[in-house]
N, C-alpha and C positions, 0 to 999 in steps of 0.2 A: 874507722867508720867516718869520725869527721872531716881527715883526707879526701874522704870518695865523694862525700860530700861535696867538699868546696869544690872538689875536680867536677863535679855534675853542675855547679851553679855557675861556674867559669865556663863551662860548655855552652849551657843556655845562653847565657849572655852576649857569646861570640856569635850562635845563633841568629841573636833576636839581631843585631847590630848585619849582619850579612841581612836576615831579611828587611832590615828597611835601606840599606845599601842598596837593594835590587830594587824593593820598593822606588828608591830616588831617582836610580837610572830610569828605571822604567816610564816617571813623571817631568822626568830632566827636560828643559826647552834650552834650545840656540837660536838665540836672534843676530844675523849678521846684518849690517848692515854699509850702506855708502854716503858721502857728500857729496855736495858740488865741490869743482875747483876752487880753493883758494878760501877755505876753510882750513885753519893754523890746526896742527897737533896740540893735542889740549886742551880745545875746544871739547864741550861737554854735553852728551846726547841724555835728555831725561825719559826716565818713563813714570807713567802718572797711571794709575788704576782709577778710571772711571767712574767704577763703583762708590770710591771710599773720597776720592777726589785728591789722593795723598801720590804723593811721589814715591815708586816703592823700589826706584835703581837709577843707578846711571853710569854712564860709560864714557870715559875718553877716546877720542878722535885720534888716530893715528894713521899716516900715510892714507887719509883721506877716507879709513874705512872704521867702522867700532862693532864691538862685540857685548851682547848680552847674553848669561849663562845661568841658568837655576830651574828650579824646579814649579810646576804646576799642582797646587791640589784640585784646582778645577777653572776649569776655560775663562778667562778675563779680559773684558772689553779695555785696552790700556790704549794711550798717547805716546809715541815717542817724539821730541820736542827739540830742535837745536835753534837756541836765540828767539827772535821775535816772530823769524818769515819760517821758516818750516816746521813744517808737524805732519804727520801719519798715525794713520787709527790703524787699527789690529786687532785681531782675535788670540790674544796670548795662549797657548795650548802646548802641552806636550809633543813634541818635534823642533822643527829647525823651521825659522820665518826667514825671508831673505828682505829686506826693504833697500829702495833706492832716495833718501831722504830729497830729490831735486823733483821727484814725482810722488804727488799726496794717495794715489790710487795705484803704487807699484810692489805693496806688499803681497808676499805669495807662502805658500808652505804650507795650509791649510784651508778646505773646501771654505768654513766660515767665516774667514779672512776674505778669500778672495771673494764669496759672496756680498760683503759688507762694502770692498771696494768697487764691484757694479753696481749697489745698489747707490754710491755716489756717483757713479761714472753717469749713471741713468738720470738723475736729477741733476747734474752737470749739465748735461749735454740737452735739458729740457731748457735752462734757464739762458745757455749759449746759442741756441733756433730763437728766444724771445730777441736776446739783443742783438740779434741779428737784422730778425725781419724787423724791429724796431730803427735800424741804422738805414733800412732798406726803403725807409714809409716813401712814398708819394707826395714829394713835395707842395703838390698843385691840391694838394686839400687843405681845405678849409681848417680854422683853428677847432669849430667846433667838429665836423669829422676826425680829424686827428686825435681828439679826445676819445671819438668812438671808440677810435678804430685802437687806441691804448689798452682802454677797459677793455674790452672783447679780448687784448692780445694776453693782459694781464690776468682775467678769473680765468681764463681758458690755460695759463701755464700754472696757476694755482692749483687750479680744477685737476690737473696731471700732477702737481706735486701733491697731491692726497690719494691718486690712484696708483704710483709707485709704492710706496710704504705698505701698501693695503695688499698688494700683489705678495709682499716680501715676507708680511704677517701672516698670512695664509699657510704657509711653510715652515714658520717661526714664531709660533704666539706665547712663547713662554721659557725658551732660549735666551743668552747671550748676545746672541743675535737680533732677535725681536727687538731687547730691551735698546739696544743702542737703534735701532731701526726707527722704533716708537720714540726713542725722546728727538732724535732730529727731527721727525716728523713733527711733534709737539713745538719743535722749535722754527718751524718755519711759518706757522701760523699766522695769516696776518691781524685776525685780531681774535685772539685765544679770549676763550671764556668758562670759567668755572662750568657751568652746562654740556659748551662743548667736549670739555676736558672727558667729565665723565663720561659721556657718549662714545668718545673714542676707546674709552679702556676695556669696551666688549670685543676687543679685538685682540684681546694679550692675556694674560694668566697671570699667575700670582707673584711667580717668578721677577716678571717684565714689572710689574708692580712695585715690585720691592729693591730696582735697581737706583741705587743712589741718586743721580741726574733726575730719576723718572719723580722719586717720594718729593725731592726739592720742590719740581713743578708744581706735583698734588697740594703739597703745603701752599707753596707759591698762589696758586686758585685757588685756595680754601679763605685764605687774605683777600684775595680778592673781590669774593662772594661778599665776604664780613663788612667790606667796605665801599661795594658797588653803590649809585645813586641810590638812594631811597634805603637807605640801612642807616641807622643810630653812627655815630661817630664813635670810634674806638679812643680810648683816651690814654697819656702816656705824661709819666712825669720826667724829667729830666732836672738831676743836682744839678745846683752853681746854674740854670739856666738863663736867669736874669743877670743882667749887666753887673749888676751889684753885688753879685755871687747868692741870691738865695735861690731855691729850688723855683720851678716852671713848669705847668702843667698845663696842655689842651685843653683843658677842662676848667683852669682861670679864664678862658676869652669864649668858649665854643659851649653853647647849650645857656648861654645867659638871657636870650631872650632878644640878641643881634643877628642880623645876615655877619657872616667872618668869612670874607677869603683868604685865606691861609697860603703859603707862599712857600714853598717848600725848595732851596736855593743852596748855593754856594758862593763864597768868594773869587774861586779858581775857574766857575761856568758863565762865560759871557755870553750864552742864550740867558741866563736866570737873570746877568745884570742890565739885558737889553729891554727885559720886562719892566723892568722897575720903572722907564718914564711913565708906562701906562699903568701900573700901579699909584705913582703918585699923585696922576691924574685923577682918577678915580677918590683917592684917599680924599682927597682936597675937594672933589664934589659931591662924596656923600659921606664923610665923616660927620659921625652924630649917634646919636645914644639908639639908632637903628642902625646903625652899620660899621663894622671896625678891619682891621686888615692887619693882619700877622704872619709877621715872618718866621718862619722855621729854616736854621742852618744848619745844615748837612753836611756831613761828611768836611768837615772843615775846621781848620786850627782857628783858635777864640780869637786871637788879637788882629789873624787878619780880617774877619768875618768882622767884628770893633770896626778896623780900619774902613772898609769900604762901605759901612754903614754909613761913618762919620763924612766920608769923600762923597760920597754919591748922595746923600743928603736922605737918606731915610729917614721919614718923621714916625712912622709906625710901629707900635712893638715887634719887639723880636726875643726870639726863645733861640739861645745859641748854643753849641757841643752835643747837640741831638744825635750827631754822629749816623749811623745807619738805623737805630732803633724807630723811627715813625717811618723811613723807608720800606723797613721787613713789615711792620703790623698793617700799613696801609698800599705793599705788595707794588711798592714803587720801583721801579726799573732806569729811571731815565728822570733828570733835573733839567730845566726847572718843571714840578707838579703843582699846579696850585688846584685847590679843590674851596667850590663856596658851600657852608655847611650853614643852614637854616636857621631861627632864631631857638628851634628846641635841641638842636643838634644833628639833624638830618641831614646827610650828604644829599646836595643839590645839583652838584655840575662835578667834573673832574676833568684835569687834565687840559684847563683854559689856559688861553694866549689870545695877546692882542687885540684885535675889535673883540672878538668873543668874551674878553674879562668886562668890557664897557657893554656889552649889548646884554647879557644876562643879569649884570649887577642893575643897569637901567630897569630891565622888568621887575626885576622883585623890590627894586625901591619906588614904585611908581605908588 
C-alpha cells in the first residue's frame, strides 16, 4: 500500500512539473535583436522593467546580434539599453520581439509594441514639422514678429502633443500601454502642475495609476502642491550639517522672523556658481536682522562644497551633505533652485536667478 502510494505521489509530481513546463512554454518570449556596425562582441544589451525601474536581464552582443529568452507572467513596459546613445521601448509579452537597436521606433512582434512605437513616431514627426518650419522662418521679420510667430509655432506643437496621448488613451486607459502613454505624456509638459496632474488622471484607470514612472510623478506633484508659493516651508534636519560637524536645520534660519533666500547648489554646477555674484551682491546690500541668505548643498561631497565656498568667497551660511533629501521634500528637478521664504516661513518666490533674486528681494525689503 505505501508502494502505490509513493508511486501515486511521484505521479502527481511529474504531473504538476509537465503542467507548469507547458505553462512556461506557453508564457516563453524571444527578444532578438541587432546593432549598429562596429559595436565589439561583449558589449552588453540591458533590459530595465519600467514598472519597477530595476534592470531585470541582459544579454551579450555577438556578431552584431543579441538574444533575450524567458518567460512573461504579464505584459511589461521594458528598456532595452546599449551604452549611453541607444535605447528602445517595448511591450514585453509572450512571443517573439524583433528590435533593430540603430532605430529607437523599430521594435515589432506585438500589436502593443508597435502601437507604442507610433505613438512616438507621431510625436516625433510633430516636433520635426516644428524645427523645421522654425529653420524655414522669414528672415525679413521683425524681432518682435519672430517672437510671434515662435509662440503661435510653439503652443500649437504643444497644443498636438496633448491631443496625440489623448487619442492613444481612448483605446488604452488602463493598459500597459496607456500607462507608458500617460507618463510620456506627463513628461512632456511644459509646466506640469499638481492641479493639472490630477486633471489628466480622468483619462486612465487604476491600472495606469499604479504604473511605477506614473505613482513617482503623483508623489513628484504632491511635493509640489506641499511647497508651491504661498505654502508653510517644509523643514528638514541634516547631521554633521554645519561646518563644524553639528546637526542643521531649515528651521535654524527660515520661520525666524527674516526674508531667507535660500540657495539650493553644488559645487560641480556652474549655473549655481554663476549665481553666487548676485547673491553676494544682494548679501552685502541687505544683510541685517531683516534679511539672511543660505546656502543648501546638494548632491555634493563636503570637502569640495568647503572648498569652493572658501575660493569663491562665500560669506553666508551654509547647511552642507543635504544630499538629495530637500530636493525630493521641495520636488526639485534641476540646480541651482533658490526659493525666498517670508519672515513666518512662507514660500514667497521659487525658482529665482539673476535680476529676478534683486528685483523681488528689493520689494519685500523696501
Amino acid at each position: 500500500m505505501f508502494q502505490m502510494k509513493k508511486i501515486g505521489f511521484v505521479v502527481m509530481l511529474v504531473c504538476m512539473a509537465l503542467f507548469v513546463a507547458c505553462n512556461d512554454k506557453k508564457n516563453s518570449y524571444v527578444v532578438t535583436g541587432t546593432v549598429p556596425e562596429g559595436i565589439e562582441n561583449g558589449a552588453v544589451v540591458f533590459m530595465t522593467d519600467y514598472d519597477s525601474g530595476l534592470i531585470i536581464d541582459s544579454a551579450s552582443v555577438s556578431q552584431g546580434k543579441f538574444i533575450f529568452k524567458g518567460t512573461a507572467d504579464k505584459a511589461r513596459a521594458i528598456s532595452l539599453s546599449l551604452g549611453y546613445d541607444l535605447q528602445a521601448d517595448a511591450i514585453l509579452d509572450k512571443g517573439t520581439l524583433s528590435i533593430d537597436m540603430s532605430d529607437p521606433y523599430s521594435a515589432k512582434g506585438n500589436p502593443l509594441t508597435e502601437k507604442l512605437n507610433e505613438f512616438y513616431f507621431q510625436c516625433s514627426e510633430a516636433i520635426l514639422l516644428t524645427r523645421n518650419t522654425l529653420a524655414e522662418m522669414d528672415e525679413s521679420l521683425t524681432e518682435d514678429e519672430r517672437t510671434q510667430f515662435e509662440d503661435a509655432l510653439f503652443e500649437n506643437l504643444f497644443n498636438e502633443l496633448d491631443e496625440i496621448p489623448k487619442s492613444y488613451l481612448e483605446a488604452h486607459p488602463n493598459d500597459v500601454l496607456g500607462a507608458m502613454i500617460f507618463y510620456i505624456w506627463m513628461q512632456n509638459q511644459r509646466n506640469p502642475t499638481a492641479e493639472w496632474f490630477i486633471e489628466a488622471t480622468r483619462f486612465v484607470g487604476d491600472n495606469v495609476l499604479d504604473f511605477g514612472p506614473v505613482k513617482q510623478m503623483a508623489d513628484f506633484m504632491d511635493k509640489m502642491n506641499k511647497t508651491a508659493v504661498g505654502m508653510p516651508f517644509v523643514d528638514f534636519t541634516i547631521e554633521y550639517g554645519n561646518q563644524d560637524g553639528s546637526s542643521a536645520s531649515l528651521s535654524d534660519y527660515v520661520g525666524k522672523g527674516k526674508y531667507v533666500l535660500v540657495d539650493f547648489w553644488a559645487s560641480w554646477c556652474m549655473p549655481c556658481r554663476m549665481e553666487a555674484p548676485v547673491l553676494a551682491e544682494v548679501y552685502k546690500k541687505y544683510k541685517s536682522d531683516r534679511f539672511e541668505i543660505l546656502g543648501v548643498a546638494v548632491m555634493d561631497r563636503r570637502l569640495e562644497s568647503i572648498k569652493v565656498i572658501n575660493d569663491d568667497g562665500y560669506t553666508w551660511p551654509q547647511i552642507l551633505d543635504a544630499q538629495a533629501i530637500p530636493l525630493e521634500l521641495y520636488g526639485i528637478q534641476a540646480i541651482p533652485h533658490i526659493i525666498l521664504f517670508g519672515p513666518d516661513g512662507t514660500i514667497l518666490a521659487r525658482e529665482l536667478r539673476g535680476e529676478a533674486i534683486k528685483t523681488i528681494v528689493a520689494e519685500v525689503m523696501r
